[in-house]
C-alpha positions as CSV (number, residue, x, y, z in Angstrom):
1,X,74.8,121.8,104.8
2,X,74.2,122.2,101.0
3,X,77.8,120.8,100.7
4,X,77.1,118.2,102.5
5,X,73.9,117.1,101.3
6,X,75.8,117.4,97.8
7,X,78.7,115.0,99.0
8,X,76.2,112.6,100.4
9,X,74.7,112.4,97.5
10,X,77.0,111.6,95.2
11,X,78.4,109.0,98.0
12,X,74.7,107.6,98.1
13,X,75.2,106.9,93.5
14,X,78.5,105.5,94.0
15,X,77.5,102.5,96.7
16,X,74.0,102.0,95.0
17,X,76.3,100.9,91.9
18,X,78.5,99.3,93.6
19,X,75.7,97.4,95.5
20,X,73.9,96.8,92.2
21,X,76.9,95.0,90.7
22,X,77.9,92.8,93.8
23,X,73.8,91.5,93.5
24,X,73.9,91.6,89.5
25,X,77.0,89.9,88.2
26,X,77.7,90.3,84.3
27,X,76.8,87.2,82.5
28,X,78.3,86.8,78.8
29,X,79.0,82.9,77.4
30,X,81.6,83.5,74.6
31,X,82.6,79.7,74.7
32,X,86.0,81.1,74.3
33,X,88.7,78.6,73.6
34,X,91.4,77.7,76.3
35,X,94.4,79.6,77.1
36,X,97.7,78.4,75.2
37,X,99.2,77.9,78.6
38,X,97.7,78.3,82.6
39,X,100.9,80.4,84.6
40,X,101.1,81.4,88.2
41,X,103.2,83.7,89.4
42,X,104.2,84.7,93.2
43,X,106.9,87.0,94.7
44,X,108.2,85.7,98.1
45,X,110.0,87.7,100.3
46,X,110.6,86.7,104.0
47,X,107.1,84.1,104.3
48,X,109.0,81.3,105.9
49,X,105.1,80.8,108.0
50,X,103.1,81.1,105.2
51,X,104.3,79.8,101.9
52,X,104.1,76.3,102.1
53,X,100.1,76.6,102.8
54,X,99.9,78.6,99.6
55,X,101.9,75.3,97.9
56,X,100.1,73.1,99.0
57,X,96.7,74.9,98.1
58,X,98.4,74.8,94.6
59,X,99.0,71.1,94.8
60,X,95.1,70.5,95.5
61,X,94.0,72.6,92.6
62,X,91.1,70.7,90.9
63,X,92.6,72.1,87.6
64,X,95.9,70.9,87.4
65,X,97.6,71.8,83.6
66,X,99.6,74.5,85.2
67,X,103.0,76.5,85.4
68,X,104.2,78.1,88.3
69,X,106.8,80.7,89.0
70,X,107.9,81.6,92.3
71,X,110.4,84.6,92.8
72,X,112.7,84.8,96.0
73,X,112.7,88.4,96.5
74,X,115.6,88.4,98.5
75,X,114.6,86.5,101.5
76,X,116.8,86.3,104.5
77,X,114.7,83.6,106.6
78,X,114.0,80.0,105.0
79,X,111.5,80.9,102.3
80,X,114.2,79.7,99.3
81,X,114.4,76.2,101.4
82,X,111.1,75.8,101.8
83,X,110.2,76.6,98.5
84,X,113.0,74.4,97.0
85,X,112.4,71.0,98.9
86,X,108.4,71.6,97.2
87,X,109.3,71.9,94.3
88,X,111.5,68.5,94.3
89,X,108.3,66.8,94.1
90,X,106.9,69.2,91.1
91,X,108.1,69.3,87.9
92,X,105.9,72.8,86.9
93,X,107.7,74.8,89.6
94,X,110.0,77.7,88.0
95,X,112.4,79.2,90.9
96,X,113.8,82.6,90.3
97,X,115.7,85.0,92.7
98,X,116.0,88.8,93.0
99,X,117.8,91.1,95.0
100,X,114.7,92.2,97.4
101,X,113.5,94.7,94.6
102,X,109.8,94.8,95.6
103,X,107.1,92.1,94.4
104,X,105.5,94.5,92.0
105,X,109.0,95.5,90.4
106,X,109.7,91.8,90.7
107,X,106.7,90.2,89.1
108,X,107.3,93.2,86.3
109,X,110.7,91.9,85.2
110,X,109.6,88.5,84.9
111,X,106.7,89.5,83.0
112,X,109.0,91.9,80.8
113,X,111.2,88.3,79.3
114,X,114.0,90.0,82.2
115,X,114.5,86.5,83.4
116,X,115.0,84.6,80.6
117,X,111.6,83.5,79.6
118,X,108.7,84.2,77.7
119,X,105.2,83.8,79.6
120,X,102.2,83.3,77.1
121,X,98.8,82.3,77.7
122,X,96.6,83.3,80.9
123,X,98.3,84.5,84.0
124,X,96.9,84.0,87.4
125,X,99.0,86.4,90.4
126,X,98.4,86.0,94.1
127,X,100.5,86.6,97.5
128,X,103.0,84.5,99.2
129,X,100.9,84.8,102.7
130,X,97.5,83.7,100.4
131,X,95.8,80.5,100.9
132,X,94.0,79.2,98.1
133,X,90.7,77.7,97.5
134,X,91.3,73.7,95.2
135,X,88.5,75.6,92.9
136,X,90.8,78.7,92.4
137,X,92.0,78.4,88.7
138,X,89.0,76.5,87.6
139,X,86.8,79.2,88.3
140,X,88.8,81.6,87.2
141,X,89.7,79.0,83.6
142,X,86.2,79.4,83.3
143,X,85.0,82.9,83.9
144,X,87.8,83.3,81.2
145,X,86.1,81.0,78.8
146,X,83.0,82.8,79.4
147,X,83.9,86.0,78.7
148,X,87.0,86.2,76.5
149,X,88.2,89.0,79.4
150,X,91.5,90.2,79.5
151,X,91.7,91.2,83.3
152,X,89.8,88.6,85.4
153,X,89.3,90.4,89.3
154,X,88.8,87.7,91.6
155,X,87.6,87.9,95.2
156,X,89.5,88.7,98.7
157,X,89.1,87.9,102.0
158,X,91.1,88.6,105.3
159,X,91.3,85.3,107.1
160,X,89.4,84.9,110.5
161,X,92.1,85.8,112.6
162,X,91.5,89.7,112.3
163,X,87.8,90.2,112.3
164,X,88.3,93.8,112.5
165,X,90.6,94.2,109.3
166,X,88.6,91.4,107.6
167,X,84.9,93.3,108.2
168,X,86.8,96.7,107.0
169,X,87.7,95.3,103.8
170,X,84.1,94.0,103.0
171,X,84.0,97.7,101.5
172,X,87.1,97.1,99.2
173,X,85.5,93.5,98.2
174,X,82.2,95.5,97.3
175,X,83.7,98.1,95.7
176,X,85.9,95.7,93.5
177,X,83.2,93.4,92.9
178,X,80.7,95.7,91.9
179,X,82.2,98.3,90.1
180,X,83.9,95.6,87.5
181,X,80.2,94.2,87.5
182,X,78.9,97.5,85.7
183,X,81.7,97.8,83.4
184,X,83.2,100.4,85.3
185,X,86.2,98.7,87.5
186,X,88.0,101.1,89.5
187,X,89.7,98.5,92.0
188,X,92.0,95.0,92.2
189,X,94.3,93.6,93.8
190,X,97.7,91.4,93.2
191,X,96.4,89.0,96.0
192,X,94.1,87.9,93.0
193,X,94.1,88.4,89.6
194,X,94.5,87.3,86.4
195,X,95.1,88.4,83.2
196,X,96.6,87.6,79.7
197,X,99.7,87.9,78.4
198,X,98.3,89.6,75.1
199,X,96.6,92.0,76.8
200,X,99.8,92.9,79.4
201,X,102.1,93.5,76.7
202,X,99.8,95.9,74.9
203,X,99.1,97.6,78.6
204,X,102.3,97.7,79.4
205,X,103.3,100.7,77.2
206,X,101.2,103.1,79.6
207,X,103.2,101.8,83.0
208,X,106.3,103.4,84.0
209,X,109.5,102.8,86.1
210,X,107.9,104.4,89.4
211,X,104.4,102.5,89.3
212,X,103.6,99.7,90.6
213,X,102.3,97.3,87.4
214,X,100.7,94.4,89.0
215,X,97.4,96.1,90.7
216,X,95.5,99.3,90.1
217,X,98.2,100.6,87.6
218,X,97.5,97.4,85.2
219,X,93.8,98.0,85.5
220,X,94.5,101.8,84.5
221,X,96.9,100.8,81.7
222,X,94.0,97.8,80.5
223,X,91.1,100.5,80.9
224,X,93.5,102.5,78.3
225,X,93.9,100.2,76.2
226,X,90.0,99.5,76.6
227,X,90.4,96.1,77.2
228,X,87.5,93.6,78.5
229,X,87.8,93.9,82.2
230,X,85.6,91.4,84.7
231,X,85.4,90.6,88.5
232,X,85.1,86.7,88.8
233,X,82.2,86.8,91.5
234,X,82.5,83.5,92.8
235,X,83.0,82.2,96.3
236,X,85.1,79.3,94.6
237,X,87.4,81.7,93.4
238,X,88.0,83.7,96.5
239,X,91.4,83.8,97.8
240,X,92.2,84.5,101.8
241,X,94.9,86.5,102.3
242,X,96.7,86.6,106.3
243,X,96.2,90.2,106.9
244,X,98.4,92.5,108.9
245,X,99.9,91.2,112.1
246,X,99.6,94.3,113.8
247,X,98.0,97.6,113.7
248,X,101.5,99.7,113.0
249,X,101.6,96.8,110.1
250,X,98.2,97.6,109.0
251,X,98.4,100.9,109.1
252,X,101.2,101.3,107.0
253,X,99.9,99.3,104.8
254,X,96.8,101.2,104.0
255,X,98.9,103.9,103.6
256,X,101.1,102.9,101.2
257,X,97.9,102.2,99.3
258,X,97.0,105.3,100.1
259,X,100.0,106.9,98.8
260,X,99.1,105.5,95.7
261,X,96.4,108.1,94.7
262,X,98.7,110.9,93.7
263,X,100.1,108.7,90.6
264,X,96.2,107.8,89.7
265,X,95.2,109.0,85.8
266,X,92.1,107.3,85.3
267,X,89.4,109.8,85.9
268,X,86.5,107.1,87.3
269,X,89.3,106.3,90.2
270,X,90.1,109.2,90.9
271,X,86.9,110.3,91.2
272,X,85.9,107.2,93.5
273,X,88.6,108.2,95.8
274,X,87.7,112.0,96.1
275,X,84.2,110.7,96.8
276,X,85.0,108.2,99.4
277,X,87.6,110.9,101.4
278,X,85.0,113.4,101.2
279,X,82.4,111.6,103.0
280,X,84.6,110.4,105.3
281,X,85.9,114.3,106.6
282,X,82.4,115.2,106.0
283,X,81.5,112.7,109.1
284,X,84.4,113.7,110.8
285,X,83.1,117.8,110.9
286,X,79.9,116.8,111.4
287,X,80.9,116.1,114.9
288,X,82.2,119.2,115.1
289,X,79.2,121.1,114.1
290,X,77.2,119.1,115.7
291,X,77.7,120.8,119.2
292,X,75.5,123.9,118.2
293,X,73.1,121.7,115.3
294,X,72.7,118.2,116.1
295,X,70.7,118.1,113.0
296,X,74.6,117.4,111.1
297,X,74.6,114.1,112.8
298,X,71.7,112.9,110.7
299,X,75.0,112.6,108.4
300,X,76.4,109.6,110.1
301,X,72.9,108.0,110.4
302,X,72.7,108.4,106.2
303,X,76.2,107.0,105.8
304,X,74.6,103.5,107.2
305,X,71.7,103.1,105.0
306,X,73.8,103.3,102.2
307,X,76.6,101.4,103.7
308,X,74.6,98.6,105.5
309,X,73.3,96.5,102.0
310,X,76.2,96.5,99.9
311,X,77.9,95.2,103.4
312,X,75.5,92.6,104.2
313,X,75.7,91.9,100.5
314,X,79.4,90.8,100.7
315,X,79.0,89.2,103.7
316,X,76.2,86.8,102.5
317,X,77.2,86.6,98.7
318,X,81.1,85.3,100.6
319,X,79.6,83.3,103.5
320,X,81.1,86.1,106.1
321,X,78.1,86.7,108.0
322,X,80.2,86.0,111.2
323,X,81.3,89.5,110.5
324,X,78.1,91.6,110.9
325,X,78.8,91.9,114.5
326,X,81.6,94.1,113.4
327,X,80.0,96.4,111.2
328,X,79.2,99.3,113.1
329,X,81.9,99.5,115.6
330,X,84.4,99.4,112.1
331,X,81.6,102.0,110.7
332,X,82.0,104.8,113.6
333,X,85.9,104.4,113.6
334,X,86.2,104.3,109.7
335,X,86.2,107.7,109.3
336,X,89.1,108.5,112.0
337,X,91.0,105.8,110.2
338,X,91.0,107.2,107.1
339,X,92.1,110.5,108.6
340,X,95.1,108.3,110.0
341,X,96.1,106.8,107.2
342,X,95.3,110.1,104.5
343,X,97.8,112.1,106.8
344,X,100.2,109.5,107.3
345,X,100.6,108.8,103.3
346,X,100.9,112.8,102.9
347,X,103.6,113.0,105.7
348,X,105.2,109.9,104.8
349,X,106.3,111.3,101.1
């Protein structure tokens, strides 16, 4: 019990911040000036369904002084046609093509000058499967301007297709959100983020051959570098992403995430994750102990008060409130999930 309480507790100081930064966003006016250049970059590989809605999102940006590069990762389907018979009507559309190396490893060598080309200025990075809202750079331009940051976080959301995925990542949006709120970021994503040039060639030192360097080993290498880090807490900046078209998909995909962990240096993460794992088993053998002391289950009950604002906080602060129905039926099988998906990433290696 005395573990547990301690568990809980620590679980309970973690969400409050979290919750506290999602409500609170960080507020500086630098009046920095402009970027030398605005440059998008996406990896495709296999999107032949998806990738023209993400150009054409691009094509209604209300900021339009823009560069885009789009790398073919090796697609066997028609994602290199698609892609090619859009850009015959843009002039700011940079195609490159690599043998299916991986987007990270992909986006990496670009960044690197690999390609035959320097990138300057701000960089924006989002998925091949993303739809874009037309306010998408301009928020992000001027969150930028604001604050002189040199990793913007910007917002995610699973589109309406798979409630249940989409309510489950409400947690990952709060965590992001919030955490960079404080000045303590310990998550982000390569659906949506930004960052400059500058700043990614000073990071890059700290990111080797077997990391990923477009997500959460970026952030580590800019939180080394103690660069200015900020989530860009804006509905107008919030990208929707497809999600996973079926549970094996999604399953292995939070998994590979998973797998991530063991290659984490940053202590605040690290600690995040421990946290978050620990309450989650702690639910799971509070069942169990349960049978002779139902007084354990009081556990579970805990667990949503702590859960329930920083939830509803997402949901309202990102217009998802037709996701609240969801909440508890993804709360009770959250902790059984990440069971599946802890012991799939350690069996998987």
């Amino acid at each position: 019990m005395i573990i547990g309480l301690l568990i809980s507790s620590l679980y309970t100081i973690f969400v409050l911040a979290c919750f506290i930064g999602v409500l609170l966003p960080r507020c500086q006016h630098k009046d920095i000036k402009p970027p030398k250049s605005v440059n998008i970059i996406i990896s495709a590989y296999n999107e032949e369904s998806r990738i023209l809605q993400l150009l054409e999102s691009l094509k209604t940006q209300t900021y339009q002084n823009f560069n885009t590069y789009i790398i073919n990762d090796g697609s066997t389907d028609n994602t290199l046609s698609i892609i090619n018979e859009f850009a015959k009507n843009s002039h700011s559309i940079s195609i490159f093509t690599t043998n299916h190396i991986g987007k990270d490893t992909a986006i990496k060598t670009l960044l690197n000058g690999e390609m035959g080309i320097e990138i300057d200025g701000l960089i924006l990075i989002t998925d091949a499967d993303c739809t874009l809202p037309p306010t998408w750079i301009e928020s992000i331009l001027n969150k930028y301007q604001d604050t002189g940051a040199s990793m913007l976080i910007g917002p995610v959301r699973i589109g309406p297709r798979h409630p249940i995925q989409a309510t489950e990542f409400l947690s990952i949006q709060g965590i992001t959100i919030g955490s960079a709120n404080i000045g303590h970021p310990l998550m982000c994503g390569g659906a949506n983020l930004a960052f400059t040039a500058e700043s990614y060639k000073r990071a890059s030192s700290h990111i080797t051959d077997n990391m990923n360097g477009t997500d959460m080993f970026l952030l580590e290498a800019m939180k080394k570098e103690k660069e200015p880090i900020v989530a860009v807490n804006d509905i107008k900046a919030q990208v929707m992403t497809a999600g996973a078209d079926s549970l094996k998909q999604f399953l292995n995909q939070r998994s590979r995430w998973a797998g991530k962990g063991g290659k984490y240096t940053d202590l605040e993460v690290m600690a995040a994750g421990l946290i978050t794992i620990a309450m989650q088993l702690l639910l799971i053998a509070s069942l169990i102990l349960a049978i002779n002391q139902p007084i354990y289950l009081s556990f579970w009950l805990t667990k949503l008060i702590i859960d329930l604002p920083l939830l509803l906080a997402v949901t309202i602060k990102y217009k998802q409130q037709k996701l609240i129905p969801y909440i508890l039926p993804v709360f009770i099988a959250y902790p059984f999930y990440v069971l599946i998906t802890l012991t799939k990433s350690l069996t998987s290696k």
